[in-house]
C-alpha positions as CSV (number, residue, x, y, z in Angstrom):
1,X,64.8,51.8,-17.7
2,X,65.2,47.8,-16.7
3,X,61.8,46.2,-15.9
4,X,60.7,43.0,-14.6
5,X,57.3,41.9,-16.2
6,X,55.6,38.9,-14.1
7,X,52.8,37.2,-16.3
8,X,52.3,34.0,-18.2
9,X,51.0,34.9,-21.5
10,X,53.7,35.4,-23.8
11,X,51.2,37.7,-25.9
12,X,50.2,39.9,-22.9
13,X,53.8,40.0,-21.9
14,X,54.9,41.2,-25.6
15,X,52.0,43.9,-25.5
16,X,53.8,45.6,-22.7
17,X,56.6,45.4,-23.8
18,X,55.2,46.8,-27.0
19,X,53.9,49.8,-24.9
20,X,57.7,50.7,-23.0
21,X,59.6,50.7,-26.2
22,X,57.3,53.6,-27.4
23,X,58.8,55.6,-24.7
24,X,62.2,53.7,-23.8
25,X,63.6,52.1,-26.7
26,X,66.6,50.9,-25.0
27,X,64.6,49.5,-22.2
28,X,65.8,46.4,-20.5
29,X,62.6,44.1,-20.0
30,X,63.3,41.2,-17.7
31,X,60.7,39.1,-18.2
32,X,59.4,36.1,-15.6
33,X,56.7,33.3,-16.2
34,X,55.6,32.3,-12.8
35,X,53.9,29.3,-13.7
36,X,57.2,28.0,-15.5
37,X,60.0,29.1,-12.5
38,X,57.6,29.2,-9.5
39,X,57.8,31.7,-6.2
40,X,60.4,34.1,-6.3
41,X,62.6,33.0,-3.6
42,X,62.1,34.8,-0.4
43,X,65.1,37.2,-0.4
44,X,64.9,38.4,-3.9
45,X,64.4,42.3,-4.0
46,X,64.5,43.2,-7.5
47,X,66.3,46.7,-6.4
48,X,68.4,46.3,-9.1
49,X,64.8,47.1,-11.6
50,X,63.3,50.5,-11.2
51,X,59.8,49.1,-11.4
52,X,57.9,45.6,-11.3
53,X,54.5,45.1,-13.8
54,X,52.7,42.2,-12.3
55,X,49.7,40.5,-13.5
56,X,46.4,39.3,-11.1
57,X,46.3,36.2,-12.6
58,X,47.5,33.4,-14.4
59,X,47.6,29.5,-14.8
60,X,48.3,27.7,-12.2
61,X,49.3,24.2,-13.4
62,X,49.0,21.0,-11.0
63,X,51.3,20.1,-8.4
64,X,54.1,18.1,-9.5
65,X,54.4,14.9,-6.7
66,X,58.4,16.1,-6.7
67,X,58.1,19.7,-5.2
68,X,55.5,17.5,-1.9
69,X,59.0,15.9,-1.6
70,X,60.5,19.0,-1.6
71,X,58.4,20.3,1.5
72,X,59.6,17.3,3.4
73,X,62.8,18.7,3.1
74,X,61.7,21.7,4.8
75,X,59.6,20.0,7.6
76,X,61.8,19.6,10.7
77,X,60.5,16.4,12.7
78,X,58.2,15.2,10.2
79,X,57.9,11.6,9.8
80,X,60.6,9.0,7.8
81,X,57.6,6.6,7.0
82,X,55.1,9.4,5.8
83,X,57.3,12.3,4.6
84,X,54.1,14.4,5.2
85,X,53.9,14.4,9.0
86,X,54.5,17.6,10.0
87,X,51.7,18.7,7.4
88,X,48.9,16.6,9.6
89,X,45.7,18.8,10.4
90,X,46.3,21.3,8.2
91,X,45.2,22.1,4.3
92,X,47.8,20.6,1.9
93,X,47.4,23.9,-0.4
94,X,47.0,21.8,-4.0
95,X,45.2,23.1,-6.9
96,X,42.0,21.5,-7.0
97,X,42.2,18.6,-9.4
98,X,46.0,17.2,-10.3
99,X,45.5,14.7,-12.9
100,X,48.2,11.7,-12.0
101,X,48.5,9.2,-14.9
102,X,49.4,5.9,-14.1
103,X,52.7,6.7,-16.0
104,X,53.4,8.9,-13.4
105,X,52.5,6.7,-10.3
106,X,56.5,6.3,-9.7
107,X,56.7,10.1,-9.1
108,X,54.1,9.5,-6.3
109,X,56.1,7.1,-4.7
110,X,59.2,9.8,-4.5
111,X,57.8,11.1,-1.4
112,X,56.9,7.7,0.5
113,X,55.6,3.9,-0.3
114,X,52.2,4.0,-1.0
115,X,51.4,2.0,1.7
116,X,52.7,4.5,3.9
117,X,51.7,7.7,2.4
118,X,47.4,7.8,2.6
119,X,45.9,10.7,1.1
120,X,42.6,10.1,-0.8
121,X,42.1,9.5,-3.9
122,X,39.2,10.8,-5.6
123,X,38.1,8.7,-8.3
124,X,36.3,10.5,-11.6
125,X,35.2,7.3,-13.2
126,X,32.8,6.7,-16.5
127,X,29.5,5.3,-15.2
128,X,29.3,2.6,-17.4
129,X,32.1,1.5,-15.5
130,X,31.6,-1.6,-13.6
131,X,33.8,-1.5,-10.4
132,X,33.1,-2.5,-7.0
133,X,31.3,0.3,-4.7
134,X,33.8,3.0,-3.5
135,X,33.8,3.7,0.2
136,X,31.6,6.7,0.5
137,X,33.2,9.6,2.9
138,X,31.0,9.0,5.5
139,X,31.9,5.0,5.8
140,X,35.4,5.8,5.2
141,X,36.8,8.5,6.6
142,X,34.3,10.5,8.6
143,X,35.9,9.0,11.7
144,X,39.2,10.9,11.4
145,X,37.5,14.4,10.9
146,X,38.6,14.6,7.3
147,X,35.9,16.9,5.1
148,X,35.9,16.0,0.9
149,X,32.9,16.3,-1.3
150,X,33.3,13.3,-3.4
151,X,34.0,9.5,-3.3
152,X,37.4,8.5,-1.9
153,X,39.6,5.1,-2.3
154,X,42.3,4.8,0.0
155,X,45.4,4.1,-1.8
156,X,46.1,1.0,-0.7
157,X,43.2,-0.2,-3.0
158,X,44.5,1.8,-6.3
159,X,46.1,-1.1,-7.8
160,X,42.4,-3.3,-8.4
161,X,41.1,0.3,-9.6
162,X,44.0,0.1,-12.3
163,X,43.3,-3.2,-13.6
164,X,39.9,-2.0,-15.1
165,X,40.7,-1.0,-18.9
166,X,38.6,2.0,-18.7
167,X,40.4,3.6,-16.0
168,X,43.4,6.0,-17.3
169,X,44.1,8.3,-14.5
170,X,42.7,9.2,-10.9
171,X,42.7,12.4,-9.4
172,X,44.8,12.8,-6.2
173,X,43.3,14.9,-3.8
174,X,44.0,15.6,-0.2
175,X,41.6,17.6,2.5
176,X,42.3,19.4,5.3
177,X,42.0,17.8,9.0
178,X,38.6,19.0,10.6
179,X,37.0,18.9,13.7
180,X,34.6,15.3,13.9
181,X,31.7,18.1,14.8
182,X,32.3,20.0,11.7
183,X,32.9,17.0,9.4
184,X,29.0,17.5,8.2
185,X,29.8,21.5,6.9
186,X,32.4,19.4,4.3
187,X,34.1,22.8,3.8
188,X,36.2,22.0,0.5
189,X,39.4,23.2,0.5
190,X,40.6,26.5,-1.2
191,X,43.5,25.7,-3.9
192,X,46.2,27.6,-2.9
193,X,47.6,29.9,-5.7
194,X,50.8,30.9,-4.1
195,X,52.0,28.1,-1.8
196,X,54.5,30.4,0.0
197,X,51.9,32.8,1.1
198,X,49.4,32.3,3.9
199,X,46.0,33.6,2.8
200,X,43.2,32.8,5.0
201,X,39.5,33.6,3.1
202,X,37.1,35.3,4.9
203,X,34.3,33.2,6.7
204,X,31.8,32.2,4.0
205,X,27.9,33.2,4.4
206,X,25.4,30.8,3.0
207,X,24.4,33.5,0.7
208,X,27.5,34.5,-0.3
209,X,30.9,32.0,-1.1
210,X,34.1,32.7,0.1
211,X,36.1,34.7,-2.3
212,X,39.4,33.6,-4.1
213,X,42.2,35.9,-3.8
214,X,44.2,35.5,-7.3
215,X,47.2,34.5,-7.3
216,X,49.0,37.6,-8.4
217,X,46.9,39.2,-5.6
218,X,48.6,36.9,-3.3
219,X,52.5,37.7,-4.9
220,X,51.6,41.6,-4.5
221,X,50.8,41.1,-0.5
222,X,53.9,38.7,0.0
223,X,56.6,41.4,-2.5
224,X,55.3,44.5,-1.2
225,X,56.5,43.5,1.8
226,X,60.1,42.7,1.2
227,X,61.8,45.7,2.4
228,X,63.4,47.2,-0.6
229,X,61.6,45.7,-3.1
230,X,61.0,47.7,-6.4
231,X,57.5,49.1,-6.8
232,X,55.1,47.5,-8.5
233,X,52.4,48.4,-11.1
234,X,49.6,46.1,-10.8
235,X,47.6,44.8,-13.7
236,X,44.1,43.6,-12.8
237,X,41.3,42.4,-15.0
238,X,39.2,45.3,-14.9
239,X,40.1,49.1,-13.3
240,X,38.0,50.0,-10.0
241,X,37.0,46.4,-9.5
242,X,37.9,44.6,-6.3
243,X,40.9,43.2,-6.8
244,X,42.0,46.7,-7.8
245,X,41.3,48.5,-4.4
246,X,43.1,45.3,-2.7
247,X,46.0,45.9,-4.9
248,X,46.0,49.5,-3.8
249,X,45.7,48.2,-0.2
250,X,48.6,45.9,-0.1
251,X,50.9,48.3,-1.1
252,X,50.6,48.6,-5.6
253,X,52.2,52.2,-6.6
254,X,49.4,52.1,-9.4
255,X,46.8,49.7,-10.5
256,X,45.7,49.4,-14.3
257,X,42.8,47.0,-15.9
258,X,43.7,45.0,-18.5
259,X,40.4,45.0,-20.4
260,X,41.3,48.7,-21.3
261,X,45.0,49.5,-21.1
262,X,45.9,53.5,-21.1
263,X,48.8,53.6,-22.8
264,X,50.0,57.4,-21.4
265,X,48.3,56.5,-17.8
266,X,50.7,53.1,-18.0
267,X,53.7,55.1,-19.2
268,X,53.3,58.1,-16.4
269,X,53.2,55.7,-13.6
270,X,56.2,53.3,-14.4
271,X,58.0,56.6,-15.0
272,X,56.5,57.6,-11.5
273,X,57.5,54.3,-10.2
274,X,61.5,54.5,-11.4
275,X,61.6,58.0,-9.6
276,X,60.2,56.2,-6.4
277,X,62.9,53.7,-6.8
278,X,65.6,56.5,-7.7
279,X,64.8,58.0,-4.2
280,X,65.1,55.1,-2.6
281,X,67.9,53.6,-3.2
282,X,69.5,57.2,-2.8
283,X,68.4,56.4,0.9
284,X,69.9,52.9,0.7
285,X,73.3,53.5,-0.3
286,X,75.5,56.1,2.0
287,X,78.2,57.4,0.0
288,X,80.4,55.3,2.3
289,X,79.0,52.0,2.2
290,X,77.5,52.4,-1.7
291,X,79.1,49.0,-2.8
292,X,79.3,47.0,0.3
293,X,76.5,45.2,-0.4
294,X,78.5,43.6,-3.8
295,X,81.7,42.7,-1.7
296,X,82.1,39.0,-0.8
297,X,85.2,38.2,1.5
298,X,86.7,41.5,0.3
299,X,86.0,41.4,-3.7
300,X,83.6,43.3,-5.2
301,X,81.3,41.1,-7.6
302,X,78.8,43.8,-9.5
303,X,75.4,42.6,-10.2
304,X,75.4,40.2,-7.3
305,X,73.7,41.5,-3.8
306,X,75.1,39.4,-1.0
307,X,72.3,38.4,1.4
308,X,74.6,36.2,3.8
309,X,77.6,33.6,4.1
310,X,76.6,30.2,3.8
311,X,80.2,28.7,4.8
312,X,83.8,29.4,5.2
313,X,86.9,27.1,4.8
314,X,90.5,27.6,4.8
315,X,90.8,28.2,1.6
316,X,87.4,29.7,0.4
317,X,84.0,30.9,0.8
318,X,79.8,30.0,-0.1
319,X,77.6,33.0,-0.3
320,X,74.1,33.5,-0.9
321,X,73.6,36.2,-3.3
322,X,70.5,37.8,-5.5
323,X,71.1,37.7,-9.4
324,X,70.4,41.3,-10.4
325,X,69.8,40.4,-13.8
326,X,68.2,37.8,-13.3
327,X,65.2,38.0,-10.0
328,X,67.0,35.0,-8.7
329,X,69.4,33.4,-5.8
330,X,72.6,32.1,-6.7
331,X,75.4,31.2,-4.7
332,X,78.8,32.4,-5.1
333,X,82.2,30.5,-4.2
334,X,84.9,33.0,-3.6
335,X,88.3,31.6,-2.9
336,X,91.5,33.3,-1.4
337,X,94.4,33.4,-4.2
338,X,97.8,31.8,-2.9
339,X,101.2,31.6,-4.1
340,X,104.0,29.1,-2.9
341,X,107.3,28.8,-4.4
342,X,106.9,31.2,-6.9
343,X,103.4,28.6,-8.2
344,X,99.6,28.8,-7.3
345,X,98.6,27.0,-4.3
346,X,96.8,23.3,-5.1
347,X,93.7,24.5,-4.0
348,X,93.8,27.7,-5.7
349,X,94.3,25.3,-8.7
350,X,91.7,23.0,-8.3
351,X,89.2,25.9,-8.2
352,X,89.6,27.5,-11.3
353,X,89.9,23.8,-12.7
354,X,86.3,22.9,-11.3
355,X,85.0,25.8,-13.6
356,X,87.0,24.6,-16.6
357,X,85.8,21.1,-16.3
358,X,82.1,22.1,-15.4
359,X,82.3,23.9,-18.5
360,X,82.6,21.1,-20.7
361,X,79.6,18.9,-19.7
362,X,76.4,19.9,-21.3
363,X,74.2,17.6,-18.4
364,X,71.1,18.5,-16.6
365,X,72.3,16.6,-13.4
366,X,75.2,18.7,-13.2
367,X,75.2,22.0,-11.5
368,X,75.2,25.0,-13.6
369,X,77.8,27.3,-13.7
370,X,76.6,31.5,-14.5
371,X,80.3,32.9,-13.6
372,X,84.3,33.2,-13.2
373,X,86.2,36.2,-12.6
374,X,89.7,36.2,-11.7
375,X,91.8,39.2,-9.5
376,X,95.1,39.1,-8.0
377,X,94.2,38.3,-4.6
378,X,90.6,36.1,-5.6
379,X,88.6,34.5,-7.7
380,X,84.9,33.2,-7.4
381,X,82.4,30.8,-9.2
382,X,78.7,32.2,-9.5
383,X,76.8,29.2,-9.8
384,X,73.5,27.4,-9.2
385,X,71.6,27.5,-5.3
386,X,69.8,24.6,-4.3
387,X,67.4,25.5,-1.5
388,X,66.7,22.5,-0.6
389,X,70.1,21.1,0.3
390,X,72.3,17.5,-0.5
391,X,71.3,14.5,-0.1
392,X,72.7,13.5,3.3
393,X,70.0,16.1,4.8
394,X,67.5,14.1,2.9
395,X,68.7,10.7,3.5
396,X,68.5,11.8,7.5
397,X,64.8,11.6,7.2
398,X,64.6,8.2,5.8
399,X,64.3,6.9,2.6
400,X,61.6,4.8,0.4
401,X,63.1,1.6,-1.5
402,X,61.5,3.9,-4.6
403,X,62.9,6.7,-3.8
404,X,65.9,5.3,-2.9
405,X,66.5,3.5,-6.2
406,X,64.9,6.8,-8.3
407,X,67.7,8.9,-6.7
408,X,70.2,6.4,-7.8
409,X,69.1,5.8,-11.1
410,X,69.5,10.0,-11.5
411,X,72.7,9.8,-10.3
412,X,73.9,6.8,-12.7
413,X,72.3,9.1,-15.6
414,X,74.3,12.3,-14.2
415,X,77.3,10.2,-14.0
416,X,77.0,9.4,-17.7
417,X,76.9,12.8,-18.8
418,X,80.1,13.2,-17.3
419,X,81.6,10.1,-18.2
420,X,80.5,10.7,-22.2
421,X,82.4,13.9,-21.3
422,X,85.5,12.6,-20.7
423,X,85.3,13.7,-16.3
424,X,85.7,11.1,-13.6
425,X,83.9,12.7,-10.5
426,X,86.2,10.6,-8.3
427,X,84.4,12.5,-5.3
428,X,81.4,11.1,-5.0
429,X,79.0,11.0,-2.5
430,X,75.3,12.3,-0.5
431,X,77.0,16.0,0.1
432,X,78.1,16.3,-3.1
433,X,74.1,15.6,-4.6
434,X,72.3,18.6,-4.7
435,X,68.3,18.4,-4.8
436,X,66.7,20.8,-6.9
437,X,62.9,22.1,-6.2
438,X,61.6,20.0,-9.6
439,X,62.5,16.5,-7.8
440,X,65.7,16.5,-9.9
441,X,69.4,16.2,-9.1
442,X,72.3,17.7,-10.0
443,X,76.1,16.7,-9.0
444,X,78.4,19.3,-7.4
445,X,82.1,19.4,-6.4
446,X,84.5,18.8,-9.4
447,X,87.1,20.1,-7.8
448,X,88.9,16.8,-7.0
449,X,87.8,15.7,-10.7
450,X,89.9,14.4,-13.6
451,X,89.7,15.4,-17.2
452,X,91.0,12.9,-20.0
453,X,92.0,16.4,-22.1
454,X,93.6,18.2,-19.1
455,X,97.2,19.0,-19.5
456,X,97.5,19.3,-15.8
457,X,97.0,16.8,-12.9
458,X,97.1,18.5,-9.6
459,X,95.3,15.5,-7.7
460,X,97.5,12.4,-8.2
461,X,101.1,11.6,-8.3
462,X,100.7,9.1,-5.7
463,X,98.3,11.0,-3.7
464,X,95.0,9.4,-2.5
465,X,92.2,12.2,-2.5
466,X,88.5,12.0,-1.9
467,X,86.3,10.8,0.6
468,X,87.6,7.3,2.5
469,X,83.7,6.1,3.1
470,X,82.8,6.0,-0.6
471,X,85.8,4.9,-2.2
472,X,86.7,2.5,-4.7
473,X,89.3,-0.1,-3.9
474,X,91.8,1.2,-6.7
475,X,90.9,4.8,-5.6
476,X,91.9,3.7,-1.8
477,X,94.9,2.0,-3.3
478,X,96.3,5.4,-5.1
479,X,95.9,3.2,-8.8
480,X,94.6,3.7,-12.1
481,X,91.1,4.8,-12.2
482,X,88.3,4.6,-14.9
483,X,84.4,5.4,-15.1
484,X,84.1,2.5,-12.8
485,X,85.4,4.0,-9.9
486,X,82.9,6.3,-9.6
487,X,80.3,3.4,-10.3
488,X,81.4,2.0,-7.0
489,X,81.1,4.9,-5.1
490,X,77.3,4.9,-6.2
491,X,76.8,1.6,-4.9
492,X,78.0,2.7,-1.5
493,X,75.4,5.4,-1.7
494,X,73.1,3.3,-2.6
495,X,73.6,0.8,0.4
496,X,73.4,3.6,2.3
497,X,70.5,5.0,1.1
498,X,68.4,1.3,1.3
499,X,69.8,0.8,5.4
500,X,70.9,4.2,6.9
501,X,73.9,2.8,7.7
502,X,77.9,2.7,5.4
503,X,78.9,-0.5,4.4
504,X,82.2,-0.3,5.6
505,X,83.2,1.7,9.0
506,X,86.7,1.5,11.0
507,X,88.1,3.3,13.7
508,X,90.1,5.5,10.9
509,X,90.3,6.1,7.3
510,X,93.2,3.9,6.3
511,X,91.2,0.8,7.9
512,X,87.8,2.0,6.4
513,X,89.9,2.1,2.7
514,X,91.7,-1.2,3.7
515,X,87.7,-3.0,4.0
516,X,86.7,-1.8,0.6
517,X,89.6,-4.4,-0.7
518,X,89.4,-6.8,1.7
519,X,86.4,-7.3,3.7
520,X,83.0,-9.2,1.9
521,X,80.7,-7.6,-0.2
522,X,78.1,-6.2,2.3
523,X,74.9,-8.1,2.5
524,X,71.2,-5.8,2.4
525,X,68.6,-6.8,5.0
526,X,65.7,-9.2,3.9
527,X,63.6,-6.7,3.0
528,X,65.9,-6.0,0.0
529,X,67.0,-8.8,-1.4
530,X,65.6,-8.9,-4.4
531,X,68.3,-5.9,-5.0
532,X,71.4,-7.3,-3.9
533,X,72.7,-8.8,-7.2
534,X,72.2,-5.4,-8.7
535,X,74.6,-3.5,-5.2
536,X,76.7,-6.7,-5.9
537,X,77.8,-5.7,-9.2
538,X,77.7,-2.0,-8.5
539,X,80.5,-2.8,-5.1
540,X,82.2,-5.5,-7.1
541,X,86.1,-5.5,-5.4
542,X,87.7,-5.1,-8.8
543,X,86.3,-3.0,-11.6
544,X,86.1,-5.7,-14.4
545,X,83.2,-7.4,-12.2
546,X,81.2,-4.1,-12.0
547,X,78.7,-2.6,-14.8
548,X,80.9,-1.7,-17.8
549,X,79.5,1.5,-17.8
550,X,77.3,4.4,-15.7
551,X,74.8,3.5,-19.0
552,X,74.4,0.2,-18.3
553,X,74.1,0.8,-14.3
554,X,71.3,3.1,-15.2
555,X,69.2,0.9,-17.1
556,X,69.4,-1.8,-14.6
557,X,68.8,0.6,-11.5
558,X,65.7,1.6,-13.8
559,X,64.5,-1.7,-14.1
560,X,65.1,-2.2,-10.5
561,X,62.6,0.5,-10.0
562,X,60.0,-0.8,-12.1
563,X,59.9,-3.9,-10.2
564,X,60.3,-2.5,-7.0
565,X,57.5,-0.2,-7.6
566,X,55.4,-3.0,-8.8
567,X,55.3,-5.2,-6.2
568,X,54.6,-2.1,-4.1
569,X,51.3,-1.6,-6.9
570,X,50.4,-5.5,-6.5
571,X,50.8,-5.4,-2.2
């Protein structure tokens, strides 16, 4: 029996579990917090579990400013400047009230300048507090058809709210576009549970409010769904209520209240709920095509559904796969074993030397590694999915000095986990950034890599390897490299990031590696000038003039930051 159990309480969730081992002792119980990981990602299935307990509810925490930068990701079109305008005129889907401390201002400022980005700010204030009058809704933003219940300060006026003492957070809110005629009804938003789903309430009477459809409600409409998925056993508060005939509805195999859990009644319907699964998967896989579904570019990976290709290259492949373990995406790397003169092909090489470096850094801004296997004719990496793409596709949208310098600042740390590790990345650049749903980063690629403990050096001897835009001048050159290298190549990004635009470009590479030597340091637009003694150091021609280490770069992007986003507080 393998189950996945969806809830937040850990007490709740050992309860159940409590109840299976009664019947299946050897039961494999899968458990997922949904307030901790999020959605499940679209193409998960959970085939690989004979039944799914989810719970109506839990706690749903309060946005974090990161994952608003992550839906700009998603938002084809929307605007450099704003990072939010594809989302104008309809309901950003936030809990209700997000606590932002003034610590956390910078996180704001991930996803545009503040003078740029313009929600409202509701302000919860003690009375005693003397502060000049808040624009009321009607004087401030009635005119643009926005509906709120509440006082709002624009933004732009946040930094003479923060001087007062008594003031230790605000509370970031943002409404829904309305119709000028309907700004009176001042409809208040309903927080969204589920961002991924699309629930629209029904109409509200004035006897009668709209009703909230839990969140766990919301998961059952959106999994039930997926074709395939496992069946699900859903836990509501109380048996025969509501939410319990909606469950039943959208699609539940069996519905149980929690206020008085039936042991046997649980028991007989996750056993009925396996046999359902039995059968269908019976009808899923045809004795001829049972395993075709675990074959990636020939090899058969168990415990990894393939959902598609992702790329293909001459000397491997990028899937997209579902973790059947685990109900989550991963992709897999699968490269094509070959053999010349009697030795394994370069590339071959550098691919199972990517895992073994990988291995040895312990970093959160490095990409995880789940997998290796190893045949005769292949052998593929399972490793960690980033939805949200590299930084390139971000940096096409346009970047914010902040976010610009936070991104760098990441990098610098991620680079120092590898450093302390004894790895030069010596590949470094946006497509090799990866952005993860939390706002964080991770580095990819370490493939071209070096290892101060490696035997082996299959990328040198003369040879110049990596990318000719983001180069260092020794790395152009074919000499000696330290930690320093990659420091350079960081600044280039960084350049980059600040004007849209490299700092060096030629008609061909050998001209573009010949400017990194030669040609003056670049110089940043007026805007940024404040910054260029920091890129100075970072694109310094020889490696003794840069920081001495990614450490040091770090703490100076950091402080870079602080300032930056300062002046932006004092504007």
């Amino acid at each position: 029996m393998r189950l996945l159990v969806i809830d937040d309480d850990p007490q709740f969730r050992r309860l159940l579990r409590h109840h299976v081992m009664c019947r299946w002792p050897l039961a494999t119980i899968v458990e997922y917090d949904p307030v901790a990981r999020g959605a499940l990602a679209t193409e998960v299935r959970a085939q690989n579990f004979d039944a799914v307990l989810l719970d109506h509810s839990w706690t749903v925490p309060a946005p974090r400013w990161p994952e608003m930068s992550a839906i700009d990701h998603e938002v084809d079109g929307a605007s450099p400047a704003s990072g939010l305008g594809a989302l104008d005129g309809a309901s950003s889907g936030q809990p209700e009230d997000p606590l932002i401390s003034l610590d956390a201002l910078e996180s704001l400022n991930r996803i545009g300048s503040m003078s740029e980005l313009r929600p409202a700010a509701r302000l919860d204030l003690p009375e005693s507090l003397d502060l000049p009058d808040p624009l009321e809704l009607g004087d401030a933003v009635e005119g643009d058809g926005l509906t709120a219940a509440a006082p709002v300060l624009d933004l732009d006026a946040i930094p003479q709210v923060l001087a007062e003492p008594e003031v230790k957070a605000l509370e970031l809110v943002e409404f829904p576009r309305a119709p000028v005629a309907e700004a009176d009804a001042a409809a208040k938003p309903v927080p969204a549970q589920a961002p991924q789903l699309s629930v629209a309430p029904e109409e509200p009477s004035a006897a009668q409010p709209a009703a909230v459809v839990s969140p766990g409600l919301q998961w059952l409409q959106d999994l039930a769904q997926r074709p395939g998925f496992a069946p699900i056993v859903f836990l509501a508060e109380h048996r025969g209520d509501a939410a319990s005939q909606q469950a039943l509805a959208a699609g539940a195999s069996a519905v149980f209240g929690k206020d008085k859990l039936e042991h046997e009644a649980l028991l007989e319907a996750i056993a009925a709920a396996a046999t359902q699964q039995e059968q269908a998967r019976a009808v899923r896989e045809d004795p001829g095509g049972r395993y075709q579904a675990y074959r990636f570019s020939g090899v058969r990976i168990p415990g990894y559904r393939r959902i598609r290709r992702l790329a293909s290259g001459q000397v491997s492949e990028l899937y997209l796969a579902e973790n059947e373990v685990e109900p989550e995406l991963v992709a897999i790397k699968v490269a094509r074993r070959r053999v010349r003169e009697t030795e394994l092909d370069d590339s071959f090489r550098r691919f199972l030397q990517e895992h073994e470096i990988v291995q040895r850094i312990r970093h959160p801004g490095v990409m995880r590694l789940y997998d290796l296997g190893v045949s005769d004719e292949h052998a593929y990496l399972v490793m960690e999915y980033f939805p949200l793409g590299d930084l390139r596709r971000r940096m096409r949208k346009g970047l914010a000095p902040v976010e610009a310098l936070r991104i760098a600042r990441d990098v610098a740390q991620a680079l120092q986990g590898i450093h302390e590790a004894g790895v030069l990345h010596r590949d470094l650049k946006p497509g090799n950034v990866m952005l993860r749903n939390d706002g964080s980063l991770a580095l990819i690629d370490f493939g071209m890599a070096k290892h101060a403990a490696l035997q082996r050096d299959i990328t040198d001897h003369g040879l110049i390897f990596g990318t000719p835009h983001y180069m260092s001048p020794e790395q152009g050159h074919g000499e000696t490299l330290d930690p320093r290298s990659d420091l350079y190549s960081l600044g280039v990004m960084l350049f980059e990031m600040l004007t849209r635009q490299k700092p060096f470009t030629a008609e061909n590479p050998m001209a573009v590696i010949y400017l990194h030597r030669n040609a003056p340091l670049p110089i940043l637009p007026d805007a940024f000038a404040g910054l260029q003694r920091l890129l100075d150091q970072l694109l310094a021609k020889r490696a003794v003039d840069r920081f001495p280490s990614a450490a040091a770069a770090a703490d100076a992007l950091d402080e870079a930051l602080r300032q930056v986003l300062g002046a932006e507080l004092a504007a």
